[in-house]
C-alpha positions as CSV (number, residue, x, y, z in Angstrom):
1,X,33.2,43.2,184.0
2,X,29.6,43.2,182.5
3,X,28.1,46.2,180.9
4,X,24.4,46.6,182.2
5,X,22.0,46.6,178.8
6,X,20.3,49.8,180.1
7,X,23.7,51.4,180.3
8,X,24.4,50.2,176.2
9,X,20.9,51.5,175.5
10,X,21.5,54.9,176.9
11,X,24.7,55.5,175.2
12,X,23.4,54.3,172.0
13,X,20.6,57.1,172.3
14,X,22.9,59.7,173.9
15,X,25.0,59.3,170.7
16,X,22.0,59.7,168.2
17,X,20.4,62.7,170.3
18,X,24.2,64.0,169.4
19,X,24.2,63.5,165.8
20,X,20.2,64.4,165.4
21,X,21.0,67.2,167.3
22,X,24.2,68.2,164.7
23,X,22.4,67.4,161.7
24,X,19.4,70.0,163.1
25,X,21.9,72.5,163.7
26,X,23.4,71.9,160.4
27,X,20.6,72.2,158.3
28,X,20.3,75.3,155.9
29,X,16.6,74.8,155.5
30,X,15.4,74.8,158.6
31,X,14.1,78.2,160.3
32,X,15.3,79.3,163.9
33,X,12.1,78.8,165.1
34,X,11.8,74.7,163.5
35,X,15.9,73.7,164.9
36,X,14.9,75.1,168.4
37,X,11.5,73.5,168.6
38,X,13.2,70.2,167.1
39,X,15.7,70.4,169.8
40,X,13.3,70.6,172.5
41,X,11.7,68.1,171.2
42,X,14.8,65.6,170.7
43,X,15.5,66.4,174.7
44,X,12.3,66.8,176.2
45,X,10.8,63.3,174.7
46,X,13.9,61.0,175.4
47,X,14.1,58.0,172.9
48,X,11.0,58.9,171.4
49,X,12.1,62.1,169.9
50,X,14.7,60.7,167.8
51,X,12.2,58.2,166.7
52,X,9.9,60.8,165.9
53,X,12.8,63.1,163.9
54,X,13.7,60.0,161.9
55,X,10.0,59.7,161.1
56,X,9.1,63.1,160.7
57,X,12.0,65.2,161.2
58,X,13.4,65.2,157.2
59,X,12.0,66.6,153.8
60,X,13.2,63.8,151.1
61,X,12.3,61.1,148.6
62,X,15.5,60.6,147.9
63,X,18.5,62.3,145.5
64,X,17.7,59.3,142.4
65,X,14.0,60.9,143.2
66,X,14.9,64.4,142.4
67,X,17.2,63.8,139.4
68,X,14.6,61.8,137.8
69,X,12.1,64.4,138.5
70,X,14.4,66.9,137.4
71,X,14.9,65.3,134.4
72,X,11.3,64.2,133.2
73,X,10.3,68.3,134.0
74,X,13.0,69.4,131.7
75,X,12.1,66.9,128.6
76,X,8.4,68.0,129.0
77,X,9.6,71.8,128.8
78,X,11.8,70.9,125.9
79,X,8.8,69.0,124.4
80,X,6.2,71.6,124.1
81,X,7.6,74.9,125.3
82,X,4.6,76.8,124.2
83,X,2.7,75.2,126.7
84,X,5.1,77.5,129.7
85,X,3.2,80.7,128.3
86,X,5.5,84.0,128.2
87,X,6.5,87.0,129.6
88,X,4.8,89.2,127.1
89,X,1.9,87.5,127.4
90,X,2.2,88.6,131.1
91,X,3.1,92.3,130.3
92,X,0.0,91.6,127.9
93,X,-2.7,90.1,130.2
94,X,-1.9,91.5,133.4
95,X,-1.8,94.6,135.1
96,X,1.7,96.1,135.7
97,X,0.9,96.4,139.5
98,X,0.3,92.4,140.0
99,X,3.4,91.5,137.4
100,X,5.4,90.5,140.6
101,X,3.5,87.4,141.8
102,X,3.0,86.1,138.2
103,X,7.0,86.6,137.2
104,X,7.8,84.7,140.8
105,X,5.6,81.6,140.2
106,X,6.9,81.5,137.0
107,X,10.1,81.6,137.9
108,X,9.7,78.9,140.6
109,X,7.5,76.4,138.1
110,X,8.3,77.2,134.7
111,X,4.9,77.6,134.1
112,X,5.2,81.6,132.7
113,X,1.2,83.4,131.9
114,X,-0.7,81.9,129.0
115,X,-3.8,84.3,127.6
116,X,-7.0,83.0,125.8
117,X,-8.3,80.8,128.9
118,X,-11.9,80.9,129.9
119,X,-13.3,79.7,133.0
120,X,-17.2,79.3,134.7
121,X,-17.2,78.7,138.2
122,X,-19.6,75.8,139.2
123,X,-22.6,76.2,141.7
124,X,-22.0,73.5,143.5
125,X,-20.7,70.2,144.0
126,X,-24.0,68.8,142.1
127,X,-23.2,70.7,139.3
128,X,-19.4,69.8,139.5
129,X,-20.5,65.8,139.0
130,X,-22.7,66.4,136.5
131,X,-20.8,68.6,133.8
132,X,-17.8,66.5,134.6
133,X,-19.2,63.3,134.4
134,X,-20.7,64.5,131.3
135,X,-17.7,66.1,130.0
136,X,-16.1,62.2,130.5
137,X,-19.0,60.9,128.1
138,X,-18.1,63.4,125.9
139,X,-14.6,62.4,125.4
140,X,-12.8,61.6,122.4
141,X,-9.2,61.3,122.6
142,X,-8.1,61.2,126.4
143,X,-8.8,61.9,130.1
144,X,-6.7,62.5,132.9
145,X,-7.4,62.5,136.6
146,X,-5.5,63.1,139.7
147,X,-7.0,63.1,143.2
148,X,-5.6,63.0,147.0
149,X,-8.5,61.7,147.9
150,X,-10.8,59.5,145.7
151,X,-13.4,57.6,147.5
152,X,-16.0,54.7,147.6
153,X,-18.9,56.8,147.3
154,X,-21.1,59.1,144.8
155,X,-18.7,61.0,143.2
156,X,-16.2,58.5,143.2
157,X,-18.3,55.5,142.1
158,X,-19.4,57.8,138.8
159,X,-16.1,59.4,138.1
160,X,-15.1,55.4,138.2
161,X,-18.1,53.9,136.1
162,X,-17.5,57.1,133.5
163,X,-13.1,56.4,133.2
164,X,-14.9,52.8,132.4
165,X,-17.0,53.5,129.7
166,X,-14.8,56.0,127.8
167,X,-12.2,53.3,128.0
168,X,-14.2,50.7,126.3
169,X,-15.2,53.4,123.5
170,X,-11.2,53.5,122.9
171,X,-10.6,56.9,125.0
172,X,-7.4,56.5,126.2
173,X,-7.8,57.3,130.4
174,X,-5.4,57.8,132.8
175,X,-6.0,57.5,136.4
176,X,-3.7,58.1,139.1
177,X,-3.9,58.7,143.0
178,X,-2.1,59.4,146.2
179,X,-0.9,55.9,147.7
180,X,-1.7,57.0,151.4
181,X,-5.3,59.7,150.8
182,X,-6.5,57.0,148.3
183,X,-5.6,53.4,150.0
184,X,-8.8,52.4,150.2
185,X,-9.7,53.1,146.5
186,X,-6.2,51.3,145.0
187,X,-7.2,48.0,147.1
188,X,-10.9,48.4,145.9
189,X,-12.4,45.9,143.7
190,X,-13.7,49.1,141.5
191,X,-10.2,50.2,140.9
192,X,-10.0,46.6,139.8
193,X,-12.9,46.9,137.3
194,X,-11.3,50.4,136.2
195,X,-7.6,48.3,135.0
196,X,-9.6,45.5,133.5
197,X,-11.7,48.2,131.6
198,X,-8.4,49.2,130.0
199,X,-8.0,52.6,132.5
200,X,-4.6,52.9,133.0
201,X,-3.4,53.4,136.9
202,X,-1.3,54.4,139.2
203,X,-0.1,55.5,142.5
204,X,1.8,58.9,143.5
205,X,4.0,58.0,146.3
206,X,3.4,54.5,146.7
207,X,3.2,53.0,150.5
208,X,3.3,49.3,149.4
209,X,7.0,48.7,151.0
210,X,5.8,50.4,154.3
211,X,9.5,49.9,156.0
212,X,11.3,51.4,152.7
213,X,8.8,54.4,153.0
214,X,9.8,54.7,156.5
215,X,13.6,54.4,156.4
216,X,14.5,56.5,153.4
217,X,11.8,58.8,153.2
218,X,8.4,60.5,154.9
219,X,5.1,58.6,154.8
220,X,3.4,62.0,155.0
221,X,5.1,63.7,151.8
222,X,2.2,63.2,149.7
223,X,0.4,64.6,146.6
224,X,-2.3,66.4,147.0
225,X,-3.3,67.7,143.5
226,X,-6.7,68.0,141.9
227,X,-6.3,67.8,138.3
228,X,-8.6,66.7,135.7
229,X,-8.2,67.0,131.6
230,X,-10.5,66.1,129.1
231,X,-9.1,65.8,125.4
232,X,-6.4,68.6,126.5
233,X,-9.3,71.5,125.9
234,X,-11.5,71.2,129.6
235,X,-10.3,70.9,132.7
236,X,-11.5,71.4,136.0
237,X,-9.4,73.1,138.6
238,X,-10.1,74.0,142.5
239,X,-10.5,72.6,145.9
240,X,-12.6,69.6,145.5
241,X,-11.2,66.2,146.3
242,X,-13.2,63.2,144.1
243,X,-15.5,62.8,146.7
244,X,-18.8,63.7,148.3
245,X,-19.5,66.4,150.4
246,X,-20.8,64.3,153.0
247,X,-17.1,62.7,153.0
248,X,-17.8,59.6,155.2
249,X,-14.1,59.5,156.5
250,X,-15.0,62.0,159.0
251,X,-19.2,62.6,158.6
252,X,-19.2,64.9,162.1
253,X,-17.9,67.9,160.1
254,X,-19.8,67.7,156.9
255,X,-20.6,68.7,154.5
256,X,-16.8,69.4,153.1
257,X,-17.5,73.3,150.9
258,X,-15.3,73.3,148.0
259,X,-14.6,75.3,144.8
260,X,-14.8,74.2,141.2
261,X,-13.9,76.0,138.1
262,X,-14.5,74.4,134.5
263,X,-11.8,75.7,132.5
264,X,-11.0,75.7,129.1
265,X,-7.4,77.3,126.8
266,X,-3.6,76.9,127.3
267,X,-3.7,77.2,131.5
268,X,-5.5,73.5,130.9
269,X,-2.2,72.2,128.8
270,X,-0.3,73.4,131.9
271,X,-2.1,71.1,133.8
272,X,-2.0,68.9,131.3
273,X,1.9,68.5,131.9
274,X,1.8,69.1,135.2
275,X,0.1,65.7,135.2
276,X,2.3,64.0,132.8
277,X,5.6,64.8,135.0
278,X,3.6,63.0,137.8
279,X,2.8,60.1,135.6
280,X,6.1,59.5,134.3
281,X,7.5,59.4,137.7
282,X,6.2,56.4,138.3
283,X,5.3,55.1,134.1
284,X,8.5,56.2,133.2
285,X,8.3,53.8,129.9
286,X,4.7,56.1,128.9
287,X,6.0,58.1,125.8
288,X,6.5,61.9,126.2
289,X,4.4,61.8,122.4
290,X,1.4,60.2,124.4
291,X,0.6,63.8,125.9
292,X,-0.6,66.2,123.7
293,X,-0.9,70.1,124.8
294,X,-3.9,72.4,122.9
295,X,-2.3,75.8,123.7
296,X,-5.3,77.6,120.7
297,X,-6.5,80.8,122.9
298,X,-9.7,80.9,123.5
299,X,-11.8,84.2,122.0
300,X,-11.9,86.7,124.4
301,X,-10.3,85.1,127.3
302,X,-8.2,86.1,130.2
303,X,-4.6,85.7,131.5
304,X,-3.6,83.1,134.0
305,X,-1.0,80.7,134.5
306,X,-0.7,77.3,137.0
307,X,1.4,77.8,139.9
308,X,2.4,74.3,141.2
309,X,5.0,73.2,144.5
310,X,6.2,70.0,146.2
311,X,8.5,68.9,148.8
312,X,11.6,69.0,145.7
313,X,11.4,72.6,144.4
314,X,12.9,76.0,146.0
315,X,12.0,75.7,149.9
316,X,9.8,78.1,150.8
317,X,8.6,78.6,147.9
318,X,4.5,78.6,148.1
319,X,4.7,81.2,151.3
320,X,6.8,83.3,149.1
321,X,4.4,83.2,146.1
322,X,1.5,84.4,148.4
323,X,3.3,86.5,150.2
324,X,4.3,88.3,147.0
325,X,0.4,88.2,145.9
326,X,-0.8,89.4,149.2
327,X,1.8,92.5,149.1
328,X,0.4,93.7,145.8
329,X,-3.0,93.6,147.1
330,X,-4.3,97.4,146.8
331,X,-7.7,97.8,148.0
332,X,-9.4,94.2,149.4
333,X,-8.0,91.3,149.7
334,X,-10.0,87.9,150.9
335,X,-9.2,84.6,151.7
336,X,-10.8,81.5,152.6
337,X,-8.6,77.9,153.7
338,X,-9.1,75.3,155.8
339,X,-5.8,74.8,157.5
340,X,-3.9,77.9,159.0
341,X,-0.9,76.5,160.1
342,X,1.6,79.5,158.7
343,X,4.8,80.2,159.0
344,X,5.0,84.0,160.8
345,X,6.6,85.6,157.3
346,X,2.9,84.9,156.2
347,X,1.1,86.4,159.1
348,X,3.2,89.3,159.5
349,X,2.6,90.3,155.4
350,X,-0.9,90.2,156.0
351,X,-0.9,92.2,159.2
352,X,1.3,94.4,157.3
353,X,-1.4,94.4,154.5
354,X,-3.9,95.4,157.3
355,X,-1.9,98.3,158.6
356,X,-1.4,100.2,154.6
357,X,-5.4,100.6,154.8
358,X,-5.8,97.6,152.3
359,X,-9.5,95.7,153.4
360,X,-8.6,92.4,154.5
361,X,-10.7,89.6,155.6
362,X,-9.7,85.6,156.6
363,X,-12.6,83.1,156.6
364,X,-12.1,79.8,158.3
365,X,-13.9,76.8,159.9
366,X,-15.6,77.3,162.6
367,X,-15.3,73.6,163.7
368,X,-11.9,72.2,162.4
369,X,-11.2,68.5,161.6
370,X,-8.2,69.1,163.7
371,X,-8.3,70.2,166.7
372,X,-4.4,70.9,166.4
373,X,-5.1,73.3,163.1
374,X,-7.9,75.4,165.0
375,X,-5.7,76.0,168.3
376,X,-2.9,76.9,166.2
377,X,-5.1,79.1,163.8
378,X,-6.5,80.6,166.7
379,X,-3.6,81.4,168.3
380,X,-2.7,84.4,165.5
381,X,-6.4,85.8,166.0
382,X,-5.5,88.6,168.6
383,X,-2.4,89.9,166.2
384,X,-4.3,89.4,163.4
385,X,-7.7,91.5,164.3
386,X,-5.2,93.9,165.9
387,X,-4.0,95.2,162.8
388,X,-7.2,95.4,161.4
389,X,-7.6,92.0,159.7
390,X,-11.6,90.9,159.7
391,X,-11.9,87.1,160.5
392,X,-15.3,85.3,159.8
393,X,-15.3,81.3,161.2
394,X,-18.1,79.0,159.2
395,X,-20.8,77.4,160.6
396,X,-22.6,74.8,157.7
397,X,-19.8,72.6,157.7
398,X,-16.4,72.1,156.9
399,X,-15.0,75.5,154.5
400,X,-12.5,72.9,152.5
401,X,-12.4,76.1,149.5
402,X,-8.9,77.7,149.2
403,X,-9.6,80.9,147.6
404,X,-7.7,84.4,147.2
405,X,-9.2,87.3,145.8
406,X,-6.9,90.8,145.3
407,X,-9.1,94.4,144.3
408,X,-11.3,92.9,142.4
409,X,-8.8,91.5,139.6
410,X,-6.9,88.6,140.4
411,X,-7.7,85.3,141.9
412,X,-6.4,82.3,142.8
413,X,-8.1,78.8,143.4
414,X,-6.5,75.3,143.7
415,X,-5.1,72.6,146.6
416,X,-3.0,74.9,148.3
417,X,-4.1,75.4,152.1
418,X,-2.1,78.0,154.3
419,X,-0.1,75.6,156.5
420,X,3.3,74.3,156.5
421,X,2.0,70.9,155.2
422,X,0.9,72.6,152.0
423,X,4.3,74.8,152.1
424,X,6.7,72.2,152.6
425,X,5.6,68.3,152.4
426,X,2.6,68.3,149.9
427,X,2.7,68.5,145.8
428,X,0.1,71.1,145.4
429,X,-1.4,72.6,142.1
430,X,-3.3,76.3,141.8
431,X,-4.2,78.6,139.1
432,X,-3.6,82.4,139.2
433,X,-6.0,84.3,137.2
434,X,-6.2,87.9,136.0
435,X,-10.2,88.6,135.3
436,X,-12.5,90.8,136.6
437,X,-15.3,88.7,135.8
438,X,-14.1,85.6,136.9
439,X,-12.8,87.1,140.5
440,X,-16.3,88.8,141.3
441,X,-18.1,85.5,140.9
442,X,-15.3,84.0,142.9
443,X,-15.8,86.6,145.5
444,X,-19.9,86.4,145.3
445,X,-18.8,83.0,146.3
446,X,-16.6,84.4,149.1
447,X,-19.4,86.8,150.7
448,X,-21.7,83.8,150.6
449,X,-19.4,81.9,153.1
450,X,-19.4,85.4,154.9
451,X,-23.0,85.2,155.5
452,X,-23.4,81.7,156.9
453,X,-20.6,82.5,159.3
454,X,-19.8,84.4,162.6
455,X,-17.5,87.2,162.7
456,X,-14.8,86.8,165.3
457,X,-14.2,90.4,167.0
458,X,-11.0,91.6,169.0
459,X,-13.4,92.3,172.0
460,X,-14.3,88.1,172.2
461,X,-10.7,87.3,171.5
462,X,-9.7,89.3,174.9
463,X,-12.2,87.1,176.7
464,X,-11.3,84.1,175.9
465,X,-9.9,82.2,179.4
466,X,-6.6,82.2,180.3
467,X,-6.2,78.0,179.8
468,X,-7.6,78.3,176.5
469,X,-5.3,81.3,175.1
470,X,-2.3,79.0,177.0
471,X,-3.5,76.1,174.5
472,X,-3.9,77.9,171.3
473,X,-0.3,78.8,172.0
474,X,1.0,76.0,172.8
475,X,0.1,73.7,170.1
476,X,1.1,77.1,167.8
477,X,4.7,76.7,169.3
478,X,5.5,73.3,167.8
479,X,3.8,74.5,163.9
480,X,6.8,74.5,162.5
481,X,7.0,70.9,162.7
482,X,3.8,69.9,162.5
């Protein structure tokens, strides 16, 4: 007797939709919400679910990954401890009633509050090329740059051509990208130039040996910092990817609006070895004596410290940062990002934020680069404007700035967006910032993206048709795997 093919095919995929279907069940990181829509998935899309769970459906590079991450984290702490900062710098710097969010994100990263830092917020991305760029010429002893993204164009070319002229002056330069946002850029002839120069580089999360990628790991964990050091005393921190804001990969939504601070004190030596534990993961023979830390305070500077996640450190752990710096917010509290894609403890804090009488306002797109990211961030409007939350969408382009402002005081800028990529697949860097200075320029900047957008009432919301409210939700059902 011959057993039909068909019939071995279904019972091969009836037993994997069994074990898939244990192993989501099983998981202690998952929420209620994720295992049920992972389970509707694995039946409703037969064969191609489990394909898609294998692909999609796991958060890991790997245990020889985290132990070597592990390890390379805790020789750079051991290293140069006075680079983590201190609590009684934070009892120092910052006011009691924002002591919370700071002593989590320390407690998370390491990275504890540093005082002395000074930072100027740059105009725009015009200004961002030409003091870095200039800042590069200026170098002496070393650069450092990290990017998602680094393209073939403006921005990129001169960030390029500058790594290549401090390298032939005997600045020691360091280079290193994202192997899926950067591909184009590591099979360049410029990044080519950039090696034979003498720049030194390298990829984060290499997709060379596509298959390996795709059986033992996710081809969509990827690093998306922004850092840049010169000589261990500037760096630039914020939104910006090293590229244009015309950003020719998708033209139809530029320009791309980012934030840019040029900072200088000890926050910069935390992303200084922020950097280096990136490096050493894949230069593991670079010398831990090849990174030097300038922690000198700057004269009258402010508190702030770097608060930095990826796909290896305590799940849940950006959501819970924010959601402890939302909570303290007192009077106003303002946010701009991109992606809204959040996991409901996030919308539920700042509805709850709403409801105490604290003024808060969302700013978004108005036209998304994904049209899966604006049905989903649309889908929380009603709730959100219910509890009194104000939502502005932009209009000049794309609003790529992730910026949170609290009463006036604190402020944070960096690569985090609000969505469950950010929370849960991405290496993200930010800096939180205690400075009343520094957070009304940042929030000037935030009522200037109020004023070339529309504001988004309850009233319009209600009116939207019945197929397009059934869409928003839709898509919003299967966030948590998105």
């Amino acid at each position: 007797m011959t057993i039909n093919i068909v019939n071995i095919v279904f019972i091969i995929h009836f037993l994997l939709l069994i074990v898939i279907s244990l192993r989501v069940l099983s998981r202690h990181d998952l929420t209620s919400p994720a295992r049920l829509v992972w389970l509707v998935v694995l039946f409703l899309l037969p064969y191609a679910g489990v394909v898609v769970y294998w692909l999609f459906g796991e958060i890991h590079l790997g245990r020889d990954f985290e132990r070597k991450n592990r390890a390379i984290i805790e020789r750079l702490h051991q290293q140069a401890p006075a680079v983590l900062g201190s609590d009684a710098s934070l009892r120092i710097g910052v006011k009691h009633e924002y002591h919370a969010a700071f002593a989590y994100g320390a407690n998370v990263t390491g990275y504890h509050t540093t005082l002395g830092n000074r930072a100027e917020l740059m105009a725009d991305a015009d200004e961002t090329r030409t003091r870095m760029i200039a800042d590069f010429d200026a170098a002496t002893d070393h650069i450092h740059v990290l990017y998602y993204i680094w393209l073939l164009d403006g921005m990129g070319t001169d960030t390029a051509q500058a790594l290549i002229r401090a390298a032939k002056r005997g600045v020691t330069c360091r280079a290193m990208v994202d192997g899926m946002g950067s591909r184009k850029m590591v099979n360049s002839k410029l990044w080519k130039e950039m090696k034979s120069a003498g720049v030194q580089v390298s990829v984060a999360l290499p997709i060379s040996n596509f298959i390996k990628v795709l059986l033992f790991s996710r081809i969509d964990l990827r690093n998306h910092r922004k850092i840049t050091v010169i000589d261990g005393k500037i760096g630039y921190s914020g939104s910006r990817n090293c590229a244009d804001p015309e950003f020719s990969p998708k033209p139809k939504y530029a320009p791309w609006v980012d934030i840019m601070l040029r900072v200088e004190g000890p926050v910069v030596a935390q992303n200084q070895m922020l950097f280096a534990s990136d490096w050493l993961m894949e230069n593991p023979d670079t010398p831990l004596s090849s990174f030097s830390y300038d922690t000198q305070p700057k004269e009258n500077g402010f508190a702030a410290q770097v608060f930095a996640d990826g796909p290896i450190q305590q799940r849940g752990a950006s959501p819970q940062f924010l959601g402890a710096l939302i909570s303290q917010a007192q009077h106003t509290l303002m946010i701009s990002t991109p992606y809204f894609v959040p996991d409901y403890s996030l919308v539920s804090i700042l509805c709850a934020t709403a409801y105490r009488g604290v003024d808060v306002t969302m700013i978004f797109p108005k036209n998304n680069d994904s049209f899966v990211v604006a049905a989903t961030s649309r889908s929380y409007y009603w709730e959100l404007l219910e509890a009194g939350v104000k939502i502005y969408e932009y209009k000049p382009g794309l609003l790529h700035a992730k910026t949170l402002t609290i009463d006036g005081e604190i402020s944070l800028i960096g690569s985090t967006n609000l969505d469950l990529r950010s929370f849960d697949l991405n290496y993200e860097n930010n800096v939180v910032m205690s400075n009343k200075a520094l957070t009304a320029d940042i929030m000037a900047r935030q009522y200037q993206y109020i004023a070339d957008s529309v504001e988004v009432k309850r009233e319009q919301v209600e009116q939207w048709p019945l197929f397009y409210r059934i869409w928003n939700n839709i898509v919003a059902t299967i966030g948590p795997v998105l």
